[in-house]
FITOR-358795 format. One line per 8 residues: number of its first residue (from 1); their letters; for each residue x, y, z of N, C-alpha, C, O. Coordinates in nm, 4 decimals. Example, Ala and Ser with C-alpha at 12.3 -4.5 7.8 and 13.67 -1.06 7.14 Angstrom:
# residues 2
1 = as = 1.3190 -0.5690 0.7800 1.2300 -0.4500 0.7800 1.3200 -0.3300 0.7800 1.4236 -0.3319 0.8465  1.2850 -0.2250 0.7080 1.3670 -0.1060 0.7140 1.2900 0.0030 0.7870 1.3409 0.1138 0.8039
//
This chain:
# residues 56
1 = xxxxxxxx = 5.1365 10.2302 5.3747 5.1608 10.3088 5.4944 5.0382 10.2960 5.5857 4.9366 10.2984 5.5163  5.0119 10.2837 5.7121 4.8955 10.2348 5.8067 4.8639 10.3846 5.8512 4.7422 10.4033 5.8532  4.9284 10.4819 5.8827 4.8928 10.6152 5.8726 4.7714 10.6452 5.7351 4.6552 10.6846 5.7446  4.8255 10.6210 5.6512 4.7050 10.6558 5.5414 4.6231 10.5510 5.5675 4.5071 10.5884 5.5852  4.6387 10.4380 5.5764 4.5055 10.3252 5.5556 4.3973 10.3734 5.7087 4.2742 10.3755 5.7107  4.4706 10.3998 5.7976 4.4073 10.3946 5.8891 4.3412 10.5391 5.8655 4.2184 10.5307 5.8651  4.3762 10.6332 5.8512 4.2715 10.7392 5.8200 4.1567 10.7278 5.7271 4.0451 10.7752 5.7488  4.1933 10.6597 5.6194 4.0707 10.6061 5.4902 3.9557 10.5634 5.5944 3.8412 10.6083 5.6000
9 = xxxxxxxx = 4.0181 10.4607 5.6792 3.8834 10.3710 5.7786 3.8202 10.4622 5.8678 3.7006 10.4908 5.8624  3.9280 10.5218 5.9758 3.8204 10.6376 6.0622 3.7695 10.7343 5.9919 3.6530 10.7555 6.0256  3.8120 10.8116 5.8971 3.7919 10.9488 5.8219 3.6980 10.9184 5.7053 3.5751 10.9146 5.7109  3.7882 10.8941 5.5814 3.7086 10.9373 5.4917 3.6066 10.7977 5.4224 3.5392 10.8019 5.3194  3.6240 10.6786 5.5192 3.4586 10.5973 5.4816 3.3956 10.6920 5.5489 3.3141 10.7540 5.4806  3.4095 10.7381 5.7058 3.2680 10.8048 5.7063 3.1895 10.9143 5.6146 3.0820 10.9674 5.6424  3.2678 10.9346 5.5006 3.2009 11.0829 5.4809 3.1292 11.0492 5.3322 3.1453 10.9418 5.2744  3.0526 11.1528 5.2840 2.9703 11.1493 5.1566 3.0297 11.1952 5.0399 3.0516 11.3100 5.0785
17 = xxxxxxxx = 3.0546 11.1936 4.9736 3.0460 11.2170 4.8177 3.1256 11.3566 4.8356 3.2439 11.3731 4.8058  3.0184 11.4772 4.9027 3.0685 11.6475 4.9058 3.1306 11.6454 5.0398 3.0519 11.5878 5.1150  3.2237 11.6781 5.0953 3.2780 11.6969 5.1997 3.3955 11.7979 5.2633 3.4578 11.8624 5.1789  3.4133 11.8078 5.3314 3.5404 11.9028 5.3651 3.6026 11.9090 5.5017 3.5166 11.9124 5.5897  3.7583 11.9123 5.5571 3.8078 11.8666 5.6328 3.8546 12.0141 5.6904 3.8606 12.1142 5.6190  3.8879 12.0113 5.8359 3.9351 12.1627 5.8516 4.0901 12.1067 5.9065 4.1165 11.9945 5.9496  4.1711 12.2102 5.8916 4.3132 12.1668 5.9062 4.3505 12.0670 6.0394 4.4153 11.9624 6.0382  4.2752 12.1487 6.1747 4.2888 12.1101 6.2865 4.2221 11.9603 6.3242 4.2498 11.8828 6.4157
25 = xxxxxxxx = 4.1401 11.9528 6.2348 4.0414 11.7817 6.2597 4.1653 11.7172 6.2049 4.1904 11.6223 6.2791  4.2590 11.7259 6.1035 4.3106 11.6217 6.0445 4.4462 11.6766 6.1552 4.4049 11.6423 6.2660  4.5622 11.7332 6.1721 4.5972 11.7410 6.2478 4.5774 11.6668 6.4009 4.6748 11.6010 6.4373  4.4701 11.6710 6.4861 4.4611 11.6054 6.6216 4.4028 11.4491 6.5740 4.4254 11.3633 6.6593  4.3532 11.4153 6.4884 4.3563 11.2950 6.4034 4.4893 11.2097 6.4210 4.5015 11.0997 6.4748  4.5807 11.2858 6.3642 4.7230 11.2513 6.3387 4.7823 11.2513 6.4497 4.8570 11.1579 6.4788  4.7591 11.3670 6.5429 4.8595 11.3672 6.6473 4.7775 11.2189 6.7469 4.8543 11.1459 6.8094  4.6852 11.2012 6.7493 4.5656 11.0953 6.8475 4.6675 10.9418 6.7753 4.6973 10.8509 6.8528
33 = xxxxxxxx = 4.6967 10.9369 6.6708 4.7131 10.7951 6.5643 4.8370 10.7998 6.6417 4.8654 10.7111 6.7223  4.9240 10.9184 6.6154 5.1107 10.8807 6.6231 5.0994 10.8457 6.8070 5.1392 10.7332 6.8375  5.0463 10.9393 6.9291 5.0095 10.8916 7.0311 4.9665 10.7662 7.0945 5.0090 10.7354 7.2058  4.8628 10.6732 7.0119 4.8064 10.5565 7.0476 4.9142 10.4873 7.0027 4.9026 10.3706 7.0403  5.0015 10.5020 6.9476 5.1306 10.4081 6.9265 5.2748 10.4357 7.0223 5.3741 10.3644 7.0074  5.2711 10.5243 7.0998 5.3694 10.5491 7.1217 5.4825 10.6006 7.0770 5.6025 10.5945 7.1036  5.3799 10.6772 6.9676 5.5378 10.8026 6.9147 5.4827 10.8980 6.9246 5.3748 10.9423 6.8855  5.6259 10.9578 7.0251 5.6460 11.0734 7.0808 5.6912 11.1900 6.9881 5.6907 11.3094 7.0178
41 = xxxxxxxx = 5.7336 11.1296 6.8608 5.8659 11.2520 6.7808 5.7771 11.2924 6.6520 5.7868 11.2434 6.5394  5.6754 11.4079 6.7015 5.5974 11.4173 6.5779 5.6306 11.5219 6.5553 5.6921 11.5835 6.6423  5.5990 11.5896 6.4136 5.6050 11.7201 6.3543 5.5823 11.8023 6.4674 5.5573 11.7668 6.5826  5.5953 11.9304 6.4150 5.5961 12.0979 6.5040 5.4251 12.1304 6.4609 5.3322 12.1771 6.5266  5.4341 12.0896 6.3429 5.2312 12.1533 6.3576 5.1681 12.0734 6.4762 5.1197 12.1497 6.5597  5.1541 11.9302 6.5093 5.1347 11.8603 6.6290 5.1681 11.9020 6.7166 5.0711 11.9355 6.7846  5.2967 11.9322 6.7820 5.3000 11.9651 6.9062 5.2385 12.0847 6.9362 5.1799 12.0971 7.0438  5.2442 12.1810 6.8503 5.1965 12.2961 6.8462 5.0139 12.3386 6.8715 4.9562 12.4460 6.8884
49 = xxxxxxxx = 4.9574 12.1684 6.8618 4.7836 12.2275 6.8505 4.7820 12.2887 6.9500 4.8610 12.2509 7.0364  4.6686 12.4407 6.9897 4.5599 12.4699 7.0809 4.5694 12.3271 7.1498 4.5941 12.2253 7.0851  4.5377 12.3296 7.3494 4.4364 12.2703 7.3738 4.2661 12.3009 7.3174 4.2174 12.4013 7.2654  4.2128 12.1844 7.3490 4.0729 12.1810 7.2765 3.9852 12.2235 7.3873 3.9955 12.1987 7.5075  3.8765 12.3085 7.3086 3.7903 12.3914 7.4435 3.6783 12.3063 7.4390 3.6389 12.2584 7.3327  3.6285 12.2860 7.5388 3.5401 12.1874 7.5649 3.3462 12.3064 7.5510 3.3152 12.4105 7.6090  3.2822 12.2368 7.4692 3.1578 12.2794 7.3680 3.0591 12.2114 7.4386 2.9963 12.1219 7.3820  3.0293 12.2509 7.5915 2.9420 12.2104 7.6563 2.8742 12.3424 7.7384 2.7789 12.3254 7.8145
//
């Protein structure tokens, strides 16, 4: 499945040994992957994120 492979490569090579994911990182992850392809017909947790508040 390229959904999982492709998360292994952005996600979890980057991380160490101890780690931890919060629901919403993997979520807009997912919704960013199904988007850059052109699918529109994703789950209800996706459509559903918060916009993201900008931490400036």
């Amino acid at each position: 499945m390229q959904l999982r492979e492709d998360f292994c490569d952005d996600i979890l090579s980057q991380l160490c040994d101890q780690w931890r994911l919060r629901r919403g990182v993997l979520l807009r992850w997912s919704l960013a992957w199904n988007l850059q392809r052109g699918i529109n017909e994703v789950p209800a947790a996706l459509r559903e994120l918060p916009p993201l508040q900008s931490q400036t």
